[in-house]
N, C-alpha and C positions, 0 to 999 in steps of 0.2 A: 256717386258713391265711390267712395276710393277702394283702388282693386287692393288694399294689404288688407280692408277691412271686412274681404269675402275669402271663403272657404273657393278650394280645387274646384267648386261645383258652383260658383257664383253664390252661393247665400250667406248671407250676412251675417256674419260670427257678432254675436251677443258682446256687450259690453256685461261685468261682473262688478258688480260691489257685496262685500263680503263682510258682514257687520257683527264682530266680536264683544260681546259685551264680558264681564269677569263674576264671575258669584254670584249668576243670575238661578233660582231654580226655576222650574218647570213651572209651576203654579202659581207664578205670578203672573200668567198671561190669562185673560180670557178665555181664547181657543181650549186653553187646559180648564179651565175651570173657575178659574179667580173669579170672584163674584162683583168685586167693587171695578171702578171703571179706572183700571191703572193701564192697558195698554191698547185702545182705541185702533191705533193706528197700525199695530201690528197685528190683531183680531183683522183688520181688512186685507192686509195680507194674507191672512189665514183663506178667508172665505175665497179669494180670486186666483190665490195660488194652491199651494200645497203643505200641510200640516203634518208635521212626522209624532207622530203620539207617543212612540217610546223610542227617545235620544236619549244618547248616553255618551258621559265622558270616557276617554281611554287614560285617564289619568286625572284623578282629581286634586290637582296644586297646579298652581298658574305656569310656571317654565315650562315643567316635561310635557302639560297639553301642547302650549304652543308650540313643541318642538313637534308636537306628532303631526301637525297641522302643517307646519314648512316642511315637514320630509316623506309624511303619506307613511311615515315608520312606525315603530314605537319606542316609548323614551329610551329605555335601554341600549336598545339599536345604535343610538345617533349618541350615546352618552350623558344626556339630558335627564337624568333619571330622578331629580331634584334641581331646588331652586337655588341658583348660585351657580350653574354651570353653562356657559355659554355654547352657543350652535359652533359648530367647529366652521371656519371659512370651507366653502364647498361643497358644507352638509347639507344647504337648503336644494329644497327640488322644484319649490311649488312656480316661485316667481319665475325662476333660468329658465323652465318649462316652458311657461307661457312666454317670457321672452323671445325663446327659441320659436314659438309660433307664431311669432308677428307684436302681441300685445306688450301693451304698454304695463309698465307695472309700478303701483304707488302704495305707500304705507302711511296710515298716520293713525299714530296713537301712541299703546304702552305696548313695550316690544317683550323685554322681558326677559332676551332670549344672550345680550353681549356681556356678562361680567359674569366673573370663574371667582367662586371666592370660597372659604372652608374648608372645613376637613377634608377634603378630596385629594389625591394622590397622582389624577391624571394631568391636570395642566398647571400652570404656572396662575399665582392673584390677578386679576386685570379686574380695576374695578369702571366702570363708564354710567353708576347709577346715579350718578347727578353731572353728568357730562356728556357732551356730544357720542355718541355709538358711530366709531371708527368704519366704514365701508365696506372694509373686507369683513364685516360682522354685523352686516343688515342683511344676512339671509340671500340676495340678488336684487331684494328691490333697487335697482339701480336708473329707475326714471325719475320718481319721485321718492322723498321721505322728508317729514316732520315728524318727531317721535320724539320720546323719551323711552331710557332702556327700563327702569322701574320705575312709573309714573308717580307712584305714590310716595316719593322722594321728592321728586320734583314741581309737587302742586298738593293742592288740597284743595276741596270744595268750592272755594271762591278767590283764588289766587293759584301762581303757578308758571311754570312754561314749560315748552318741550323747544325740539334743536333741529333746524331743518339741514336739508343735506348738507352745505356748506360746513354745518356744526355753527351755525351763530344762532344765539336763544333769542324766543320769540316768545310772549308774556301774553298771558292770557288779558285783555281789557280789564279794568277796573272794577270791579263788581258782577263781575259776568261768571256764571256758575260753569262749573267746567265742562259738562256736558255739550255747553249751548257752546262756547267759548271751543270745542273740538268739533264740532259739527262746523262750527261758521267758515273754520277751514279743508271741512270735506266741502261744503258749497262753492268753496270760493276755489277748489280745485274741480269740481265740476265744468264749471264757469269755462275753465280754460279747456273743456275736452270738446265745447262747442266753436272754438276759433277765440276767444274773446282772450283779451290780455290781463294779466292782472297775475294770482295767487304762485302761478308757477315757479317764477326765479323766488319771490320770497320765500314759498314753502319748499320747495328741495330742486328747482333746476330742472322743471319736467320743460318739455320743450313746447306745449299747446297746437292750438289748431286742430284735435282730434283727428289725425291724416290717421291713426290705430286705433283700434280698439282697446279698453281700456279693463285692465283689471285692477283693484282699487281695497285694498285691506284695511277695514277701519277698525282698532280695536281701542276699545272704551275702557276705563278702568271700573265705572262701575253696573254692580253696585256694592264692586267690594269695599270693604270695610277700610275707613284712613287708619293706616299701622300707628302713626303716631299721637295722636289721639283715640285712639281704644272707639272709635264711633262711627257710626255711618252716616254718613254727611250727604243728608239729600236736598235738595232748594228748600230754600226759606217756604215757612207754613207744613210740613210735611206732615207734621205732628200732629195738628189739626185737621189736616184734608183724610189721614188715613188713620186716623186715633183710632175709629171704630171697624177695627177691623176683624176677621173672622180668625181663626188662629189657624196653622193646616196641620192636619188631625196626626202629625207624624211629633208635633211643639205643645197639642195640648197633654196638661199633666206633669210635662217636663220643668227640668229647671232649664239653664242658662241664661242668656241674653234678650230670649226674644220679645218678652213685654216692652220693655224698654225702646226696641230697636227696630221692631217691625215697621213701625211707619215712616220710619226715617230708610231704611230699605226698599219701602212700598215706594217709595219720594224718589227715591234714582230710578224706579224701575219705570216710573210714570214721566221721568225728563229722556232718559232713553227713548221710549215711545215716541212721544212731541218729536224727538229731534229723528225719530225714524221717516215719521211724516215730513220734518221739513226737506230731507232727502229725496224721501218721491217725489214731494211739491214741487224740487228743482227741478229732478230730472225727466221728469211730466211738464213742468213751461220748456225747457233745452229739447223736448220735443225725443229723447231720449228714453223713457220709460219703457215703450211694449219694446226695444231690443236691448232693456237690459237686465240682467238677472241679480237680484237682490236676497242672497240668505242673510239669514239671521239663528245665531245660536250663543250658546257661550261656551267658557270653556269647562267649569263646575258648579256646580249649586250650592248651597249654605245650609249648617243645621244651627247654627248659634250655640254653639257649645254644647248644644244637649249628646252628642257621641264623642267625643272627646275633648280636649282642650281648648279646641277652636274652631274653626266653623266647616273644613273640608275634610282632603285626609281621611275618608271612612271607603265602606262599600255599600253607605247607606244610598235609601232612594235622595236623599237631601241632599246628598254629597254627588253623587255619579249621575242624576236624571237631568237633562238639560233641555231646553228650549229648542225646536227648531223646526223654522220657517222659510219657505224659496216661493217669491213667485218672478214671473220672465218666461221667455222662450224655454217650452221643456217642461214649466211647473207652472200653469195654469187649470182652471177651471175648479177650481174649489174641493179639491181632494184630501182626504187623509188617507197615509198609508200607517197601517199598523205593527208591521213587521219591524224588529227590533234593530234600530240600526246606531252606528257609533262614529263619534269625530274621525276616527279612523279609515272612514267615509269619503270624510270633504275630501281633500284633495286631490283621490282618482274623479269624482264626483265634478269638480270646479274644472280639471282637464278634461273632462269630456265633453263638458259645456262647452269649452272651450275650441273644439277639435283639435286638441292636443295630444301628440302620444302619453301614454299611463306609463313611467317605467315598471319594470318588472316585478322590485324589490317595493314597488309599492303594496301595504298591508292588506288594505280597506279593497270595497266593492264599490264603483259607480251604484248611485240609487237610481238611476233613470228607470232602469227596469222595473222598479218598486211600482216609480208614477202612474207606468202605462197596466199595470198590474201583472206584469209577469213579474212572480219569487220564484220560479226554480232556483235552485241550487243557493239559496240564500240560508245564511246559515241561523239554527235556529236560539244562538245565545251571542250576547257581547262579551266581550271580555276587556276587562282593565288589569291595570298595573298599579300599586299604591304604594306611595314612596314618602318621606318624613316620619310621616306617625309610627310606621312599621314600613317592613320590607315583606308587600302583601300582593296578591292575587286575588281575581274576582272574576266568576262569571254568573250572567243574570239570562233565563230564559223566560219568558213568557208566565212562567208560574212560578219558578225559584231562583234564590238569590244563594250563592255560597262561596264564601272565601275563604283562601287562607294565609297566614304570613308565619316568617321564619321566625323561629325561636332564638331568644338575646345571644349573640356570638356566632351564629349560625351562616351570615349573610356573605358577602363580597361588596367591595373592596378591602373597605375596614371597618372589622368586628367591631359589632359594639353600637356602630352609627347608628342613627337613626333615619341615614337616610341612605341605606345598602341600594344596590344594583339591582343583587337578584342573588339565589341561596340554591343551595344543593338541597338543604331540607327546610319541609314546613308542616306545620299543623293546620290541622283545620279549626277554624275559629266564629265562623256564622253560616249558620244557615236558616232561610225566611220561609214560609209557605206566603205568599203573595198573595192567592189568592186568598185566603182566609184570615189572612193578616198583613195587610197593604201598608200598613201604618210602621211592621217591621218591632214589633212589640216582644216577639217571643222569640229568642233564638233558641231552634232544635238542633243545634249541631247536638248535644250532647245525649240524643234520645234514641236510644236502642232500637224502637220501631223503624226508626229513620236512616237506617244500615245501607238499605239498599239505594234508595235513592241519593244518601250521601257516596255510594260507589260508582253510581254511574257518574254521578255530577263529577266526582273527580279525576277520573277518566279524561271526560270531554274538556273539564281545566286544563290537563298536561297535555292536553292534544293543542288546545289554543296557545298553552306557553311552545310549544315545539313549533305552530306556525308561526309564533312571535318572533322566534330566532332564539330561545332559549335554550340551554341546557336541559337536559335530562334530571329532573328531582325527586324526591321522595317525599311523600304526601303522609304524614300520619294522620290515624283519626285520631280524636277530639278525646281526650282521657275523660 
């Protein structure tokens, strides 16, 4: 065993694979509930490792998660507080981190996080959404990278490429559904952390032989929705394999999209699974499996139009509730924990794994303590930040959900936007009883019995905006 690949104390520091999937909800896994047989392979993850039952986004729109995720911050923190604004060079923590502690570190997927473009005021256009993503704008991954910066420009369900470190594009096979066609090059980069030759120089330059341990960011684009075709594009047959499906009880009754589109959504969410299993399958023959650690989450869920124009962007359960699964060193034996936790999580969480220092200004709480069952001092609501649709605030505890967002002209940078920072004033604008209404059917913000408990809730929201790094605001109630 190579000494970089052991801790101060000789034990062998975990290799990580980290598997982001994009507008996956909760309820399309087994573990959670799903009744049809869409995620096989990750139900077995569930049973051998650890099941976190109430995950939540700290952002639901695809950049400012991912920025939360590379920095342990929150979007506003880092500037990312919408889509279209790049990770600033030297904002990222997560990869330099684990670099700093020995590990090797690889990206491949949809990154999301290198082009500044829109009404914004803070940096100059840089667009790289159908073009190699510049270096000093991969966050640190600097051992490995195949990526595209918005995937969804550069492929569609069965056609496609992303751009390995060099910046030379690399094409998906001919007929080969994207999923399988991004997995084949997670395999094929496995490959090389066992000695073997092969995927390294062509996919981004890593240098093989596994003499480090290996940390390894896979993020999938779906089962988001292809922009340019208005449709979700799952493998051939989708239609027919998940026709008969059950609705989830938040879409029946509703309008938007989801008759239509649920099974062609059920369709990625069940090629993601397959290609989750063909990941263990490698790294169980490479003899690699029990030291290495495997989460799985996304970074928002889907309502199909039925809360607003499109499918995230809310403080609904559909939008904010997410998937997530770990098993490896640390998260075995078939556990759930129930205590409310948030992306804002992973990456003190992935450094600890790691034995890596946590920096300071990181947000979130390692969950380790969860696993073994000590919650002291865990705190007992999540909280998010909602950005495009409004300039919103959210926190959700165990029973109740309540948000609120700034009134038109109220926000920062520029009035008006739709997709402000953060505001000196806001109104209250939902609030759910959970328990009695799971499905998120009736908003009481506006109900006089509900005085009280919309006063504490608010409270505890400006106490989570002042840990977020926020300004001091003013909260009205609900006219």
């Amino acid at each position: 065993m190579s000494s970089e690949k052991s801790d101060s104390n000789g034990a062998e520091r975990p290799n990580i694979v980290f598997v982001l999937s994009d507008q996956q909800r909760w309820d399309t896994l087994g573990c959670y509930g799903q009744r049809m047989e869409v995620t096989p392979n990750l139900d077995r993850l569930a049973r051998e490792g650890v099941v976190f039952e109430n995950a939540f986004t700290c952002q639901p729109v695809c950049g400012p998660a991912r920025s939360c995720l590379q920095t342990g911050k929150y979007a506003t923190e880092v500037g990312c507080y919408r889509n279209g604004i790049s990770l600033a060079p030297g904002e990222g923590r997560l990869a330099p981190s684990l670099s700093e502690a020995g590990y090797e570190v690889g990206y491949i997927g949809k990154w999301h996080l290198g082009s500044d473009g829109g009404p914004h005021l803070e940096r100059p256009e840089f667009d790289c959404r159908m073009s190699a993503v510049p270096r000093e704008r991969r966050g640190g991954y600097v051992d490995y990278w195949l990526a595209s910066d918005v995937l969804e420009y550069t492929s569609h369900g069965y056609d496609g490429h992303m751009f390995d470190g060099e910046g030379r594009k690399r094409e998906f096979p001919p007929g080969r559904y994207r999923v399988d066609a991004h997995t084949d090059w997670v395999v094929e980069y496995l490959q090389t952390r066992s000695g073997a030759t092969g995927g390294g120089a062509a996919g981004g330059g890593a240098t093989g032989g596994g003499e480090r341990p290996f940390f390894l960011f896979v993020s999938y684009i779906e089962p988001h929705h292809q922009n340019d075709h208005d449709h979700f594009e799952g493998p051939k047959g989708s239609k027919e394999r998940f026709g008969d499906f059950a609705a989830p009880g938040d879409l029946v009754g509703t309008d938007g999209n989801w008759r239509e589109e649920y099974p062609d959504y059920l369709g990625c969410c069940h090629s993601l699974d397959e290609n989750v299993g063909r990941i263990r399958a490698e790294l169980e023959g490479l003899g690699m499996l029990e030291n290495t650690l495997v989460i799985y989450t996304s970074d928002h869920g889907c309502h199909f139009r039925t809360r607003n124009a499109e499918y995230k962007r809310s403080c609904h359960e559909s939008s904010v509730r997410i998937p997530l699964v770990a098993r490896g060193p640390g998260f075995m034996g078939g556990k759930v924990v129930r205590e409310l936790v948030s992306l804002i999580d992973l990456p003190p969480t992935i450094l600890r794994a790691a034995g890596a220092p946590v920096a300071g200004d990181m947000r979130g709480r390692a969950v380790q303590g969860l696993v073994t069952g000590n919650s002291d001092g865990w705190p007992e609501e999540v909280f998010a930040q909602i950005s495009e649709s409004q300039c919103g605030r959210m926190i959700r505890t165990k029973r109740w959900k309540y948000s609120v967002r700034a009134p038109k002209g109220a926000g920062r940078p520029v009035a008006g936007h739709p997709g402000l920072r953060d505001s000196d004033l806001y109104v209250e604008d939902c609030l759910y009883d959970l328990e009695s209404d799971p499905h998120e059917r009736e908003n009481l913000v506006g109900e006089a019995a509900r005085a009280g408990v919309r006063a504490e809730l608010r409270e505890a929201l400006k106490r989570r905006m002042a840990e977020a790094g926020e300004k001091e605001a003013e909260i009205r109630p609900a006219e």
